[in-house]
C-alpha distance (Angstrom), angle and dihedral (degrees) to the residues before:
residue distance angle dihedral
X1 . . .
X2 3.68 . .
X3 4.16 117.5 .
X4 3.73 97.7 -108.9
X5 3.93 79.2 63.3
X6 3.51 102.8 36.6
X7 3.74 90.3 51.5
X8 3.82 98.0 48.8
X9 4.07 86.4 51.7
X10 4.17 98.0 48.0
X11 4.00 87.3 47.4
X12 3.87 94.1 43.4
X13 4.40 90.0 49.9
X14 3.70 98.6 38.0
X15 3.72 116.4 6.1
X16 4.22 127.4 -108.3
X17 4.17 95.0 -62.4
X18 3.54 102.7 43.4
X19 3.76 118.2 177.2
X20 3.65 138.8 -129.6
X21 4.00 101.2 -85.0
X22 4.24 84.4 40.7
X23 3.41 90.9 59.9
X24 3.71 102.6 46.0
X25 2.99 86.6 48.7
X26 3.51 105.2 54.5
X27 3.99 87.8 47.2
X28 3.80 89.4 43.4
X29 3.96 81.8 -122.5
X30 3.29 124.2 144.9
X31 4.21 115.5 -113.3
X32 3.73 95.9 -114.4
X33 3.39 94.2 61.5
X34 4.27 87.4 39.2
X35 3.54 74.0 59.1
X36 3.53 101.9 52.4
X37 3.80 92.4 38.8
X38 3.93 95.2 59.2
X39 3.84 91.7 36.3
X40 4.34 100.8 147.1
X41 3.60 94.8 6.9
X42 3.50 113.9 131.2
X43 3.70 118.1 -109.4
X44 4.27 143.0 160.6
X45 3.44 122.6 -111.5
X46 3.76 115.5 -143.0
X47 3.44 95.9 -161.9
X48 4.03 91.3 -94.8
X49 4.20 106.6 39.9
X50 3.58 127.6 13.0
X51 3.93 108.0 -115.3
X52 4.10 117.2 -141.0
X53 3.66 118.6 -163.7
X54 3.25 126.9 -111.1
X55 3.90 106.7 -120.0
X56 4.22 78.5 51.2
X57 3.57 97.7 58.0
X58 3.71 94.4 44.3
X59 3.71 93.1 52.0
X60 3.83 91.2 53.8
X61 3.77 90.3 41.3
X62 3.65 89.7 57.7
X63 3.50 96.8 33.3
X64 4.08 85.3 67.6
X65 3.58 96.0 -126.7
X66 4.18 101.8 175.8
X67 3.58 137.6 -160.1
């Protein structure tokens, strides 16, 4: 899946700041290693999740960042 794809398909399941949970679940990860993945990323906290955005989490995605 190239990004233009990838992109379009996070935004359509759960928005343009998707949270921990979201993205594990879009990846079918588990949210430790969401966790690990987005490690020093910059993200906004809510005031109950911290929200990553999109283009952020696909560049670590594709960047292979493992557990």
């Amino acid at each position: 899946m190239d990004r233009k794809q990838l992109r379009y398909e996070l935004v359509k399941e759960c928005g343009r700041f998707p949270n921990m949970t979201q993205i594990a679940n879009f990846f079918g990860k588990s949210r430790e290693y969401v966790r690990t993945m987005m490690k020093d990323c910059d993200y906004h906290f809510d005031g109950k999740s911290r929200q990553y955005a999109v283009n952020d989490v696909i560049d670590r995605w594709l960047a292979g960042v493992r557990a």
